[in-house]
KOLGU-4560 file (N, C-alpha, C; in nm, 3 decimals, padded with zeros to 5 digits):
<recs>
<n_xx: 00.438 n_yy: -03.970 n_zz: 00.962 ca_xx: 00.352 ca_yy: -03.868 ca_zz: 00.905 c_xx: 00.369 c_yy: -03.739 c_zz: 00.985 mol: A seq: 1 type: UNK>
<n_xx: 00.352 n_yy: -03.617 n_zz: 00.922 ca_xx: 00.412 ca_yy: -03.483 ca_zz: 00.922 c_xx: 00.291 c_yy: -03.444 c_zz: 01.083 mol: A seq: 2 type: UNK>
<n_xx: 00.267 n_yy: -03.404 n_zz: 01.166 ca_xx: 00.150 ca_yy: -03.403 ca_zz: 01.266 c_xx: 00.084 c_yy: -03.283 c_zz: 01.191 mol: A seq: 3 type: UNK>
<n_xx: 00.122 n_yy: -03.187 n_zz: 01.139 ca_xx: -00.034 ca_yy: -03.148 ca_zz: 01.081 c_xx: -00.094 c_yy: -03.221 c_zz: 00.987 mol: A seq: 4 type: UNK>
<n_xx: 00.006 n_yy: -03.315 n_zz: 00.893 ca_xx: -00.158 ca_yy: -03.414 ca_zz: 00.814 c_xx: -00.219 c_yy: -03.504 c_zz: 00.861 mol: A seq: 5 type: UNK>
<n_xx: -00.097 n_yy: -03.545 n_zz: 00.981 ca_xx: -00.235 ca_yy: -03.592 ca_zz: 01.091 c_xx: -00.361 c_yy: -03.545 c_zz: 01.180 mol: A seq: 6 type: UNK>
<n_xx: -00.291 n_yy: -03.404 n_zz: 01.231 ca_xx: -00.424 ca_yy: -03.348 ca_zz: 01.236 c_xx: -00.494 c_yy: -03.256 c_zz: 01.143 mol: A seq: 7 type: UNK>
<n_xx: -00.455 n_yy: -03.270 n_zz: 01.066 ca_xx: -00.536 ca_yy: -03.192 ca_zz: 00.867 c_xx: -00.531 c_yy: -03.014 c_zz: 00.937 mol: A seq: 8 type: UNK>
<n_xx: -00.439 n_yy: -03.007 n_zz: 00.967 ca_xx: -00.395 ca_yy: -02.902 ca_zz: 01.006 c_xx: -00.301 c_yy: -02.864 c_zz: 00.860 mol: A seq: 9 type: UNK>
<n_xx: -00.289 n_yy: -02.694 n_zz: 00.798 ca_xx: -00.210 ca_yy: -02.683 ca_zz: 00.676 c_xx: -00.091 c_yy: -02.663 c_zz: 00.706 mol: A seq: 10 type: UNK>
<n_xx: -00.050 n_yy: -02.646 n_zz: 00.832 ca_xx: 00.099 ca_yy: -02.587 ca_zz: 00.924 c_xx: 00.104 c_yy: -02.636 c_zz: 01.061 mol: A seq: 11 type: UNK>
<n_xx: 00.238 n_yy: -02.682 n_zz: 01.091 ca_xx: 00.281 ca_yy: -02.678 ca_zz: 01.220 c_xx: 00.296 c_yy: -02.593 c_zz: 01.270 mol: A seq: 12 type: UNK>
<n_xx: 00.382 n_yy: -02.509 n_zz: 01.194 ca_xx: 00.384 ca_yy: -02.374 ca_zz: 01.306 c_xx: 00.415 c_yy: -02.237 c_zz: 01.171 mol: A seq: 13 type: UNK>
<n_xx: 00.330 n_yy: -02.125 n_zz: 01.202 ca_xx: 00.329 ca_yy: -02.041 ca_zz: 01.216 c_xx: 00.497 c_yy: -01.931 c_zz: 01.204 mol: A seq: 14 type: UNK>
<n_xx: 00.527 n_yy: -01.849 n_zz: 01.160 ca_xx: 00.640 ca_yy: -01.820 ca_zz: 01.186 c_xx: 00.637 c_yy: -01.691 c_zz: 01.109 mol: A seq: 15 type: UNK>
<n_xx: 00.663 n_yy: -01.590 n_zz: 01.205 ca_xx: 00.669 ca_yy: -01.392 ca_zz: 01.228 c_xx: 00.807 c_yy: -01.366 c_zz: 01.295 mol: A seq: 16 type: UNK>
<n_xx: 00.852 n_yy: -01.319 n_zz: 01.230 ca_xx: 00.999 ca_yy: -01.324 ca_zz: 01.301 c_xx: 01.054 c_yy: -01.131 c_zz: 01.259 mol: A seq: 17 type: UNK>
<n_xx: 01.058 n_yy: -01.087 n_zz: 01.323 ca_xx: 01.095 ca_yy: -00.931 ca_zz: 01.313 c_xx: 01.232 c_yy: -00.864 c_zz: 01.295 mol: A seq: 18 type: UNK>
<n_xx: 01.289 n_yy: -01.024 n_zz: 01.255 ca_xx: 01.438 ca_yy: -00.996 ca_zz: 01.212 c_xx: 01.474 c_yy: -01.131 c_zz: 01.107 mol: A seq: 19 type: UNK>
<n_xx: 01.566 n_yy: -01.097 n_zz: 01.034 ca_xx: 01.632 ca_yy: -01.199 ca_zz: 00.876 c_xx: 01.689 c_yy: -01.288 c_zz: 00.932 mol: A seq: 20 type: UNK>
<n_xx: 01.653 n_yy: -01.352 n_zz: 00.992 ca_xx: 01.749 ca_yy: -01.460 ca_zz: 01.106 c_xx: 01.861 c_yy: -01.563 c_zz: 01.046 mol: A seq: 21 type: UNK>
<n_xx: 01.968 n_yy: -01.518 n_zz: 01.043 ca_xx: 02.080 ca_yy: -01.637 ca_zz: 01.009 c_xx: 02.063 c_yy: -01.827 c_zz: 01.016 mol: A seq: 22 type: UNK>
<n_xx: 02.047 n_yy: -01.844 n_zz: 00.878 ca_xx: 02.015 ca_yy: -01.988 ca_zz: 00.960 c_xx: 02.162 c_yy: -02.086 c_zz: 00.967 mol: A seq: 23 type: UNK>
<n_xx: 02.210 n_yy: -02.057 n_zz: 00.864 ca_xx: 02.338 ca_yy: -02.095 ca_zz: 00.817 c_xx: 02.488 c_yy: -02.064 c_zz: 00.698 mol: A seq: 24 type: UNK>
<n_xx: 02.541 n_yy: -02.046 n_zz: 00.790 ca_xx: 02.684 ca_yy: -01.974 ca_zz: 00.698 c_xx: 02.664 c_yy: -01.897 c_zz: 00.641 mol: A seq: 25 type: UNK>
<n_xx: 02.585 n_yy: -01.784 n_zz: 00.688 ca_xx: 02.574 ca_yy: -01.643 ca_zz: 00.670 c_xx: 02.481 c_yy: -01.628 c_zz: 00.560 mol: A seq: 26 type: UNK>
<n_xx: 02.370 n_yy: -01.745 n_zz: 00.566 ca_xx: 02.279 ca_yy: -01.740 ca_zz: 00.467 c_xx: 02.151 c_yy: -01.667 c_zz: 00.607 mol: A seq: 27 type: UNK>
<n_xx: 02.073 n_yy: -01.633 n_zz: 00.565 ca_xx: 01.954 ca_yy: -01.589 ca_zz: 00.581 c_xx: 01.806 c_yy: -01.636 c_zz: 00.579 mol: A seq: 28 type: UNK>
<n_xx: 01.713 n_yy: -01.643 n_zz: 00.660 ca_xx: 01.587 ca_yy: -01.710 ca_zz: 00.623 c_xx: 01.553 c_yy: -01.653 c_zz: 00.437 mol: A seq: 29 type: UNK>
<n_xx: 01.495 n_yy: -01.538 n_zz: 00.522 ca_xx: 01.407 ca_yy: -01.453 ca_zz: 00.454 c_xx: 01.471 c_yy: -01.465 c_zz: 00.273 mol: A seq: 30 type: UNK>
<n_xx: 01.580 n_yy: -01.461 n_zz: 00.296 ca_xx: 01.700 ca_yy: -01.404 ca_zz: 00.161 c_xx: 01.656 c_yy: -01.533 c_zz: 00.107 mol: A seq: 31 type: UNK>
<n_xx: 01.653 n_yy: -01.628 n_zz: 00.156 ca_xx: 01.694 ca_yy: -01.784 ca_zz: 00.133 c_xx: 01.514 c_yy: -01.806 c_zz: 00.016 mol: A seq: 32 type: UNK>
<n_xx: 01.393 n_yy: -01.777 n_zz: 00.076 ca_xx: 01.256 ca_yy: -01.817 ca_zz: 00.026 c_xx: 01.255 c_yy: -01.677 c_zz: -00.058 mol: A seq: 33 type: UNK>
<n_xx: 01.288 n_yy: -01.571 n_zz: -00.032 ca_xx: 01.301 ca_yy: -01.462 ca_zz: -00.113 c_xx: 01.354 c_yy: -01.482 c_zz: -00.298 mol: A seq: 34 type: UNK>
<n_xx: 01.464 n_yy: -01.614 n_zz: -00.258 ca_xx: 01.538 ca_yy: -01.610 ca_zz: -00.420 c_xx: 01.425 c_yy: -01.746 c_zz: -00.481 mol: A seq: 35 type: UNK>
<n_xx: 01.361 n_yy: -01.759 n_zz: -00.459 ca_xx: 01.256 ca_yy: -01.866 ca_zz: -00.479 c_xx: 01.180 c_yy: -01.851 c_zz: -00.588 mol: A seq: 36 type: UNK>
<n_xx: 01.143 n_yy: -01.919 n_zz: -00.702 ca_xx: 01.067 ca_yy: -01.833 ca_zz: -00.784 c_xx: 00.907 c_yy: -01.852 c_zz: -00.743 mol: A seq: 37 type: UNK>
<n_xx: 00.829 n_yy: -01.781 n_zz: -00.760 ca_xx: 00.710 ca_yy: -01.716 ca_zz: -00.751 c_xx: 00.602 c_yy: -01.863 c_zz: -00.793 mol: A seq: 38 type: UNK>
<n_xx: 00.545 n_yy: -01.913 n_zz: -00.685 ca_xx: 00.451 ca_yy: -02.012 ca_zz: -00.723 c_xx: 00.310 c_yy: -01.991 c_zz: -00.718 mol: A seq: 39 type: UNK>
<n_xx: 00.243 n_yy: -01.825 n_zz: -00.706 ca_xx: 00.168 ca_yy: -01.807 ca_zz: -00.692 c_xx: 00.130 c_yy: -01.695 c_zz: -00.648 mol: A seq: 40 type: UNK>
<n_xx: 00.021 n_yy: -01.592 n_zz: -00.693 ca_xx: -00.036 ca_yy: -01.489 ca_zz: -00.720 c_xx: -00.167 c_yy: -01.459 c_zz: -00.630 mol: A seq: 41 type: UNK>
<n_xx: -00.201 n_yy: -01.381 n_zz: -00.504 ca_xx: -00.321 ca_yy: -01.425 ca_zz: -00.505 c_xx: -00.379 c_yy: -01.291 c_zz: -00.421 mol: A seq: 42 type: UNK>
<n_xx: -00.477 n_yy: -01.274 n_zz: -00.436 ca_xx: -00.521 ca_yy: -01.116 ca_zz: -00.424 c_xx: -00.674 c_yy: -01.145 c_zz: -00.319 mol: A seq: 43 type: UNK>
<n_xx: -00.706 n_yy: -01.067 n_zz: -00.218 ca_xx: -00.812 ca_yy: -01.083 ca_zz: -00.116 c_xx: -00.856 c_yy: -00.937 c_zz: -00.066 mol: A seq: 44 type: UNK>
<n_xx: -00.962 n_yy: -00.956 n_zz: 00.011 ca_xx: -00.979 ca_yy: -00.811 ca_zz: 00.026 c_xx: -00.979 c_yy: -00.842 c_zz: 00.236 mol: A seq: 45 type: UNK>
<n_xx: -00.870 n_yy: -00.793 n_zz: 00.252 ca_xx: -00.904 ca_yy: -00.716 ca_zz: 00.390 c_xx: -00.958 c_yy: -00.684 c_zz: 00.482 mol: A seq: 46 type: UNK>
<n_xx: -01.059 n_yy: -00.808 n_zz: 00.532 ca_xx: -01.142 ca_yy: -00.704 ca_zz: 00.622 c_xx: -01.134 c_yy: -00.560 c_zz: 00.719 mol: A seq: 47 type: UNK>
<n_xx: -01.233 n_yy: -00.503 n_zz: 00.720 ca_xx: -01.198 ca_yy: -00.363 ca_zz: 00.810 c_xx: -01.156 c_yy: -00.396 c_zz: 00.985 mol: A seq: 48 type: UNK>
<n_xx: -01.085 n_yy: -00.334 n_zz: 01.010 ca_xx: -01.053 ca_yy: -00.358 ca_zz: 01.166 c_xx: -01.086 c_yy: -00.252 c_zz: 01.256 mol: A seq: 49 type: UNK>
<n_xx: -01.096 n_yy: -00.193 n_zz: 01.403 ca_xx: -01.113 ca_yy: -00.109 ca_zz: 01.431 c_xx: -01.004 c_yy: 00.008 c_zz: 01.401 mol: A seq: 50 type: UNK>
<n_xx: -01.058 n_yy: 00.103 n_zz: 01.389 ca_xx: -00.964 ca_yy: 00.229 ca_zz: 01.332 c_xx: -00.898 c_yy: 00.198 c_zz: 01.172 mol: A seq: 51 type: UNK>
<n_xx: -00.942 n_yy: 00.112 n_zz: 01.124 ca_xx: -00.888 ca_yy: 00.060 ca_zz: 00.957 c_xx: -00.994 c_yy: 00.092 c_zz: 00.921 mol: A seq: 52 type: UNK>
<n_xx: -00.958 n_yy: 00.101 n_zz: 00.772 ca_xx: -01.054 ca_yy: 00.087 ca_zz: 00.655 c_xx: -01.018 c_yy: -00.066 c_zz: 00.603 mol: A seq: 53 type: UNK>
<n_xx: -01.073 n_yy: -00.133 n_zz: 00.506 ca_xx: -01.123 ca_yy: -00.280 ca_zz: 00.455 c_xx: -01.003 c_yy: -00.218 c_zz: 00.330 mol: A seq: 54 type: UNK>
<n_xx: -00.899 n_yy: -00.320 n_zz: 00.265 ca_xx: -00.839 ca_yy: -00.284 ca_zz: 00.173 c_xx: -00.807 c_yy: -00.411 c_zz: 00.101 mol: A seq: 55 type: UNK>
<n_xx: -00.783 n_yy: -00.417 n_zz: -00.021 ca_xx: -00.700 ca_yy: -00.546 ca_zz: -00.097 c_xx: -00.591 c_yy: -00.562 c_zz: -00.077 mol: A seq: 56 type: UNK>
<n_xx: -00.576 n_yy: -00.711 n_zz: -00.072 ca_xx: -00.404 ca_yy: -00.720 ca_zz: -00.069 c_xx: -00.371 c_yy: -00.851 c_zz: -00.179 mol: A seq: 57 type: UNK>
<n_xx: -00.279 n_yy: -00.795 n_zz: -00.220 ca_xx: -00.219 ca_yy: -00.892 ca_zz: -00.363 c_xx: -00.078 c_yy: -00.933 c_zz: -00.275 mol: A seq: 58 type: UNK>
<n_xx: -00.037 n_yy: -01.097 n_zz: -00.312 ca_xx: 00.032 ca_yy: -01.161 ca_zz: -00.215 c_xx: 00.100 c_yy: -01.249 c_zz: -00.337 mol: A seq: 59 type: UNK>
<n_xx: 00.254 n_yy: -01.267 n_zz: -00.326 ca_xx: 00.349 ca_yy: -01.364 ca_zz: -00.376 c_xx: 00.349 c_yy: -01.488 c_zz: -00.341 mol: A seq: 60 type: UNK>
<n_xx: 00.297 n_yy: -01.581 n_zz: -00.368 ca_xx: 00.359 ca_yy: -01.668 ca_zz: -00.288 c_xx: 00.465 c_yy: -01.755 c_zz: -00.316 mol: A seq: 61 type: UNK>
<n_xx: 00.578 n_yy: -01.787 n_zz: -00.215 ca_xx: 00.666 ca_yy: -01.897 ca_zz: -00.286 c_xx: 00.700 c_yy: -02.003 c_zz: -00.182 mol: A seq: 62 type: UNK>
<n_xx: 00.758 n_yy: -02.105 n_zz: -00.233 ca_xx: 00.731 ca_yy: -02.257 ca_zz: -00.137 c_xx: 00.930 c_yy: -02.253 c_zz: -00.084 mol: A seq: 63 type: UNK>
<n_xx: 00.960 n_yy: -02.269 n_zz: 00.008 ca_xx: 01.140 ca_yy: -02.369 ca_zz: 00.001 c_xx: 01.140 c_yy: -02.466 c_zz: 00.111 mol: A seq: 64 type: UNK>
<n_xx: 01.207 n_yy: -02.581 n_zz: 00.016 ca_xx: 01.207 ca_yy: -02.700 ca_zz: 00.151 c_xx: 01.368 c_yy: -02.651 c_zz: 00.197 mol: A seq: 65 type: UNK>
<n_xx: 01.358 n_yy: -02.703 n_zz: 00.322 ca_xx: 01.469 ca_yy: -02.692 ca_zz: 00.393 c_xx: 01.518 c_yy: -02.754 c_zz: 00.528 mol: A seq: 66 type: UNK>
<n_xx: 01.646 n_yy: -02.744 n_zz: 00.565 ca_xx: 01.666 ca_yy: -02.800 ca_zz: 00.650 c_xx: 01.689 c_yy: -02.744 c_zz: 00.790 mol: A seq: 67 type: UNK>
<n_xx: 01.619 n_yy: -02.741 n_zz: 00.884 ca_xx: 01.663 ca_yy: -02.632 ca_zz: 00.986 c_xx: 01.765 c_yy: -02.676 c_zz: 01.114 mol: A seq: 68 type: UNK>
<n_xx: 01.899 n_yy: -02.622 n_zz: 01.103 ca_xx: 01.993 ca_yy: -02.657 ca_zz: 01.184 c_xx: 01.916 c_yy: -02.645 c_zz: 01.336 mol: A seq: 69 type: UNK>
<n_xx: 01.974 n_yy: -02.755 n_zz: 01.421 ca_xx: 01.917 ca_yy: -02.765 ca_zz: 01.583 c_xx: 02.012 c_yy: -02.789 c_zz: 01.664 mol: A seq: 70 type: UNK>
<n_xx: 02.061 n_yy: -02.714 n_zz: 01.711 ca_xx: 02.182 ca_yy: -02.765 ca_zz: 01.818 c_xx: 02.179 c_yy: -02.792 c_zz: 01.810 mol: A seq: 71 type: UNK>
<n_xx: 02.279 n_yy: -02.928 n_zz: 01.832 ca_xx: 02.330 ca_yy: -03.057 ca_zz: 01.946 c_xx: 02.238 c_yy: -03.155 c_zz: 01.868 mol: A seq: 72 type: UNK>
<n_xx: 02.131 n_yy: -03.149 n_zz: 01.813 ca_xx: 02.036 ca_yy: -03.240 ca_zz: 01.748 c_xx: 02.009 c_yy: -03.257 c_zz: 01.584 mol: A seq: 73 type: UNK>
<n_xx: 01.939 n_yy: -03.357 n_zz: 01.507 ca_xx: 01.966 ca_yy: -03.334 ca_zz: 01.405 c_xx: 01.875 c_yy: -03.251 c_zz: 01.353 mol: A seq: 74 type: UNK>
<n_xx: 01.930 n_yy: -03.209 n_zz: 01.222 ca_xx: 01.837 ca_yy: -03.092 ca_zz: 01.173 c_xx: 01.642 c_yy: -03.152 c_zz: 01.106 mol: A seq: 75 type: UNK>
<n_xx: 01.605 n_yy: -03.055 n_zz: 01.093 ca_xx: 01.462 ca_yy: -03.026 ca_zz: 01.118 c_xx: 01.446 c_yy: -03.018 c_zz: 00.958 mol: A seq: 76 type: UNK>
<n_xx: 01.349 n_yy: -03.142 n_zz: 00.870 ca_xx: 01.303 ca_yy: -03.065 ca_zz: 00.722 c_xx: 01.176 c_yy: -02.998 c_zz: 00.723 mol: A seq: 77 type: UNK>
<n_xx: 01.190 n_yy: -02.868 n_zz: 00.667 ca_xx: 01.064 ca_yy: -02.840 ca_zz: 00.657 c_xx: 01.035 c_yy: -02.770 c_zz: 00.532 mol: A seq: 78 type: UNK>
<n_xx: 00.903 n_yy: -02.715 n_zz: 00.484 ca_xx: 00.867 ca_yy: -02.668 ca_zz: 00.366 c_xx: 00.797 c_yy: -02.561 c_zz: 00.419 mol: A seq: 79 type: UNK>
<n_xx: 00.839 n_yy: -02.431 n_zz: 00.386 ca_xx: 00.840 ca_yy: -02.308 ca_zz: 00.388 c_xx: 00.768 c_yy: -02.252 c_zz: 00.287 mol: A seq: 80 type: UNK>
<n_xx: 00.634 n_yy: -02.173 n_zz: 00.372 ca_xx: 00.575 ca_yy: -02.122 ca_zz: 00.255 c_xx: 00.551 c_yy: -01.953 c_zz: 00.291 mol: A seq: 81 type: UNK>
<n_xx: 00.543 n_yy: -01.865 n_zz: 00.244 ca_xx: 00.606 ca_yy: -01.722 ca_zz: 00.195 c_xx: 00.522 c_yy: -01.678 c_zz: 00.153 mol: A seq: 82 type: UNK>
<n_xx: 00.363 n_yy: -01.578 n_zz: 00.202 ca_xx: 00.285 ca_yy: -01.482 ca_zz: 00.165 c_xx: 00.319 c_yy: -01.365 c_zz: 00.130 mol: A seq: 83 type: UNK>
<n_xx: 00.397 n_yy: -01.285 n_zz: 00.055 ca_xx: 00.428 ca_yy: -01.160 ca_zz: 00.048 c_xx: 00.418 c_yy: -01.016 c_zz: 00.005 mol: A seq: 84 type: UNK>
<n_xx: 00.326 n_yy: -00.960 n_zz: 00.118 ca_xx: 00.228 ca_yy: -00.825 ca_zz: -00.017 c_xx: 00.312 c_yy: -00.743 c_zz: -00.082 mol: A seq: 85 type: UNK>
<n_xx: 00.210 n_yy: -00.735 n_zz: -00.224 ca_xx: 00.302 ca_yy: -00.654 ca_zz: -00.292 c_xx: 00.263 c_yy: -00.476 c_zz: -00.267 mol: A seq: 86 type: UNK>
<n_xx: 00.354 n_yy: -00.389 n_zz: -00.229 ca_xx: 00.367 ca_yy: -00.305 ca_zz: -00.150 c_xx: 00.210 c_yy: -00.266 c_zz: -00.100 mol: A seq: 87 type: UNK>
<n_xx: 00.272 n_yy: -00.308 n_zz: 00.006 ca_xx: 00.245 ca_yy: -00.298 ca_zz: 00.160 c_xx: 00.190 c_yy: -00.126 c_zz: 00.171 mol: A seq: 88 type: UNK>
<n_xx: 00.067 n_yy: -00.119 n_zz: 00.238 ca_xx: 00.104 ca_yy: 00.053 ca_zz: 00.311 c_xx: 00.231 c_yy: 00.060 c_zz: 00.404 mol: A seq: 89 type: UNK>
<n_xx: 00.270 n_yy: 00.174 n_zz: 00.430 ca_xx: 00.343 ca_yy: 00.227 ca_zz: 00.495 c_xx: 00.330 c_yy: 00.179 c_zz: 00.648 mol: A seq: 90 type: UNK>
<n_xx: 00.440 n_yy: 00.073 n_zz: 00.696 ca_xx: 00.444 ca_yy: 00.054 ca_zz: 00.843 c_xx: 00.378 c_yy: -00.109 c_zz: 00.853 mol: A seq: 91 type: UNK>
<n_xx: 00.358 n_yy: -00.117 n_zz: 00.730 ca_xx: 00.259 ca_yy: -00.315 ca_zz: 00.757 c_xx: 00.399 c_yy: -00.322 c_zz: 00.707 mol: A seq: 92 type: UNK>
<n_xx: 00.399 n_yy: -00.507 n_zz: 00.747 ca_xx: 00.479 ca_yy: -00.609 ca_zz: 00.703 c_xx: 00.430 c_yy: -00.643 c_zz: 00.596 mol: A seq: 93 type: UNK>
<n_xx: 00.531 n_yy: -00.671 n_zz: 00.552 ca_xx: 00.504 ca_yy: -00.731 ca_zz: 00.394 c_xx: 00.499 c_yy: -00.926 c_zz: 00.392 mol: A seq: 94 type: UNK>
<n_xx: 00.559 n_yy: -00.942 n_zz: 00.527 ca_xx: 00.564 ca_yy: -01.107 ca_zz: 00.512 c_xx: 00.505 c_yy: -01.173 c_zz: 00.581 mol: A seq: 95 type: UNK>
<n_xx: 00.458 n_yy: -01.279 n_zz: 00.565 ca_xx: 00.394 ca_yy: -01.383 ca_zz: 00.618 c_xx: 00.441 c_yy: -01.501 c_zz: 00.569 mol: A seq: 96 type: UNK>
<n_xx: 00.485 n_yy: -01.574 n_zz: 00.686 ca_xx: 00.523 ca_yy: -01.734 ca_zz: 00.668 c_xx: 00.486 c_yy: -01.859 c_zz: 00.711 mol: A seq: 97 type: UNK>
<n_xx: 00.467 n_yy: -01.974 n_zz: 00.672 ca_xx: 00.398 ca_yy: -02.101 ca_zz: 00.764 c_xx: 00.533 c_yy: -02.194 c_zz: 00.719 mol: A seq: 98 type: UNK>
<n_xx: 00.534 n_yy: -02.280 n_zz: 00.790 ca_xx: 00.616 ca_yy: -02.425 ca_zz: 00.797 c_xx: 00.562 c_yy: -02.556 c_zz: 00.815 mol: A seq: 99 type: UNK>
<n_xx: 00.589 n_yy: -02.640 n_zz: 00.754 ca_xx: 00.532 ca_yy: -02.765 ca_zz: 00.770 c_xx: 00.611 c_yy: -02.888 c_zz: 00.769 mol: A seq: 100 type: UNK>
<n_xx: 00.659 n_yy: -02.970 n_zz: 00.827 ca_xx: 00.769 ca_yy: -03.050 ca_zz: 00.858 c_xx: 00.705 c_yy: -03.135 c_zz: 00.724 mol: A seq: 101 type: UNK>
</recs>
C-alpha cells in the first residue's frame, strides 16, 4: 500500500520545480502532464495575504501515471496530478503539482 493511503494522506510528495526537468529521452515533466487531457475544472477564491488583495483562481486539472527513472535503481510509479491557473497575474506560477506513488 501507497504510504499516503496509509497515512490518508492525498500525496507523498509535493513537487515545485522552477525548471521543465528532463525525465527521459528528451521528454519533459511538465510537457509530458501538459499533453494530458483536462480532468477537471475548478475555481476558488484566494485568500488575501499581506500586501495582496484576495483574488479567484480558476485551475486545470489533469492526472499522468508514470514512471520515474532512478539511477542505478528501479524506476518509481507514480500518479501525477497538475493544478494549473488559467492566466495567472503577471509573475505567479501557473503550476502546481502533487505525486502519489
Amino acid at each position: 500500500m501507497p504510504r499516503s493511503m496509509a497515512l490518508n494522506y492525498p500525496a507523498d510528495w509535493l513537487v515545485r520545480a522552477k525548471h521543465n526537468r528532463k525525465v527521459a529521452s528528451d521528454e519533459k515533466l511538465c510537457d509530458l502532464v501538459d499533453k494530458q487531457p483536462i480532468t477537471s475544472c475548478i475555481t476558488f477564491i484566494k485568500p488575501r495575504k499581506k500586501g495582496e488583495q484576495s483574488r479567484k483562481i480558476q485551475q486545470e486539472v489533469k492526472v499522468l501515471r508514470y514512471s520515474l527513472p532512478v539511477k542505478g535503481k528501479r524506476s518509481v510509479p507514480v500518479t501525477l496530478v497538475q493544478a494549473k491557473e488559467i492566466n495567472p497575474p503577471k509573475g505567479i506560477s501557473a503550476y502546481h503539482m502533487a505525486a502519489t506513488e
